[in-house]
N, C-alpha and C positions, 0 to 999 in steps of 0.2 A: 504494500500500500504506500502509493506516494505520500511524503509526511511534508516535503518543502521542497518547489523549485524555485530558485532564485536566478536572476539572470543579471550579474554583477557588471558585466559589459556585452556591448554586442558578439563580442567574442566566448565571453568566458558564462558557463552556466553549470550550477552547482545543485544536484540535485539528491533529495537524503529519502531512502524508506527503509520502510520497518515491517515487516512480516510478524503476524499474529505470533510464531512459534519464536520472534524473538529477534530472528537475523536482520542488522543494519548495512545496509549497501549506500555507499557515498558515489555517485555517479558527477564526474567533472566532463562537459563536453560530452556527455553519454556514454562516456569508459568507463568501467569500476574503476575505481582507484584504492577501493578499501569494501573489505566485509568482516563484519566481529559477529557474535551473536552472545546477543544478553538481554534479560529480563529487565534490567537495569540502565543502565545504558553506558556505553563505551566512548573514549577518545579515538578518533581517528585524523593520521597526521598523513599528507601528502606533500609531494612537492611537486610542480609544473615551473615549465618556462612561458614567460609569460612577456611577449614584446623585447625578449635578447635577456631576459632577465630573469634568474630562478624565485620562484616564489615558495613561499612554505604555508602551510594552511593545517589547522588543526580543527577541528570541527567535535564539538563534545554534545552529545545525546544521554539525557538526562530524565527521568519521571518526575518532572513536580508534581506535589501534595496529593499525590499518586491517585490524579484525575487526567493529565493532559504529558504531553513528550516536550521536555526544554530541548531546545535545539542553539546553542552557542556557536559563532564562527568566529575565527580569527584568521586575518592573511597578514604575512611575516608580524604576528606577534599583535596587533591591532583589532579591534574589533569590528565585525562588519556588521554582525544581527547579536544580537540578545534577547532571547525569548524566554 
């Protein structure tokens, strides 16, 4: 089930779901870039180049007050969503 797609530039789109039995897949550009699986929710760290330039992106999937999925992003170290 798609949880968030984000489209950060015309180039770059980041997309996160989450299957019922748990599995997180982090889709950049429509690649996987990352799968964890947990109840809970896991940190997943990639790195892309991005205009000549290496980026780093961590992205952390979280349950708040265990009704809704947090979904935090960071690119090199900054925030881009907080949820």
């Amino acid at each position: 089930m798609n949880v968030l797609t984000l489209n950060l530039t015309d180039n770059v789109k980041i997309e996160v779901d989450n299957s019922f039995t748990g599995l997180e897949t982090i889709k950049y550009n429509g690649e996987i870039v990352s799968e964890k699986k947990s109840l809970l929710g896991e940190n997943h760290r990639f790195e892309r180049e991005e205009n000549g330039e290496l980026v780093q992106y961590e992205i952390r999937i979280s349950i708040k007050h265990l009704t809704r999925v947090g979904i935090d992003i960071y690119r090199n170290n900054k925030v881009i969503l907080l949820s």
